[in-house]
C-alpha positions as MATLAB code, in Angstrom:
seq = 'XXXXXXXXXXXXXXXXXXXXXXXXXXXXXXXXXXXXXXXXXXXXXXXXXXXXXXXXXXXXXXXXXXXXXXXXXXXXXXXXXXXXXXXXXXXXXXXXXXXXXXXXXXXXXX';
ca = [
      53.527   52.810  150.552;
      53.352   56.577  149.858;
      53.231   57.738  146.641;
      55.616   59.922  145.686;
      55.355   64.202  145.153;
      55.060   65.464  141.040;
      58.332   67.411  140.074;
      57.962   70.809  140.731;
      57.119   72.659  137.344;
      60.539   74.439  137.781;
      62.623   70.839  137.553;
      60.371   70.267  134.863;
      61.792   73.761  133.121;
      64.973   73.237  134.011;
      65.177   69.518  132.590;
      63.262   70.601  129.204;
      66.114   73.338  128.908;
      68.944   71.140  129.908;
      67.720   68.983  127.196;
      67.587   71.279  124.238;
      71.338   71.365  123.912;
      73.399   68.691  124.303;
      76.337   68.615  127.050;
      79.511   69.905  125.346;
      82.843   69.618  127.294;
      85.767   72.292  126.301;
      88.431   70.861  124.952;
      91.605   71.336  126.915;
      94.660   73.739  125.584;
      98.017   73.025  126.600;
     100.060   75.216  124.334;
     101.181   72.457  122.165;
      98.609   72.637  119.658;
      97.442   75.595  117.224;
      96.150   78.134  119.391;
      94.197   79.916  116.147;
      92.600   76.422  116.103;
      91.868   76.255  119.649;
      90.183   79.731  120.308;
      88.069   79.125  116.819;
      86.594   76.179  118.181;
      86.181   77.833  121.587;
      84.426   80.206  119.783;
      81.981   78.567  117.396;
      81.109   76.216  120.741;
      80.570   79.451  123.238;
      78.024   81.087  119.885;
      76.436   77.780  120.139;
      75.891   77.601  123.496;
      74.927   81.218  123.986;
      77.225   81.534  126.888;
      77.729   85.329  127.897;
      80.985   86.978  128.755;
      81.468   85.419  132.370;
      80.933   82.014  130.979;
      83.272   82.506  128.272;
      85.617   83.797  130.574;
      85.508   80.638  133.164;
      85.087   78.140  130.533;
      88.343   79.134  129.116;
      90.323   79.516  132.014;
      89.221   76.168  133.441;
      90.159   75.159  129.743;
      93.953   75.545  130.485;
      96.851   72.490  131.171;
     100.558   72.688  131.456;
     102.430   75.698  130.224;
      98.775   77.616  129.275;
      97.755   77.463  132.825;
     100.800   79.892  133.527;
      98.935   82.540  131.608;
      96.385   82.847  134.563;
      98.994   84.010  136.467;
      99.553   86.706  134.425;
      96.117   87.646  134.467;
      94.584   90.946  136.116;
      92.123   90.634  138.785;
      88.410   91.338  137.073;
      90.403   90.334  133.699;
      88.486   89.985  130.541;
      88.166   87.256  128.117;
      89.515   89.449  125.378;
      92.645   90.293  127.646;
      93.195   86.796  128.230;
      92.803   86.284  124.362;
      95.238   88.365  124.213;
      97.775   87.467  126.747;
      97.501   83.715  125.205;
      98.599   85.421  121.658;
     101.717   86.726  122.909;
     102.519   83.291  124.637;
     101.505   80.998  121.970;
      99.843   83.082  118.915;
     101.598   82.157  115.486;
     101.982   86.296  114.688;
     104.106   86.914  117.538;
     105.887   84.093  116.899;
     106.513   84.886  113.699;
     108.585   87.915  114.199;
     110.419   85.841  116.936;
     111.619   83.251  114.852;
     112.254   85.739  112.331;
     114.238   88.174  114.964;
     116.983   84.083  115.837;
     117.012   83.441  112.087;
     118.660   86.654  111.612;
     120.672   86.282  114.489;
     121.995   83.138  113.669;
     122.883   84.576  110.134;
     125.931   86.632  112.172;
];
């Protein structure tokens, strides 16, 4: 029998940096939950994994289920993670809601 070949010192990089921090998976968001929640979490997880602005980007988007995936649609092309931050705050932010709800209380008042 042959013996086998070492790793290359490059597989031996990439598995001691693979192992420094542990494999996180993004929650999903489907619009039913608190979004303020969501993003926060999103957030302390993308500081913590020191992903850069593309990452952040694609991990959110692939984040997305149900009614939240129709916000991609809306989406430019070359969009920005603080656009689509944005975009999901009109759809399913509390603020905006607030002055929603506000806007059919007042209407059912007449």
């Amino acid at each position: 029998m042959s013996a086998s070949a070492p790793p290359s010192q490059n597989s031996k990089a990439q598995t001691k940096n693979q192992s420094k921090r542990p494999f996180f998976k993004v929650e999903k968001f489907d619009g039913s939950t608190s979004l303020d929640t969501y993003l926060w979490t999103f957030h302390q997880l993308a500081e913590y994994m020191q992903w850069g602005e593309k990452d952040k980007f694609i991990n959110l988007c692939t984040s997305f289920d149900g009614a939240a995936k129709q916000v991609l649609k809306e989406m430019p092309t070359g969009g920005t993670t603080k656009e689509l931050k944005e975009l999901l705050q009109t759809r399913f932010g509390t603020a905006k809601q607030a002055v929603s709800f506000e806007a059919q209380l007042h209407a059912r008042h007449r």
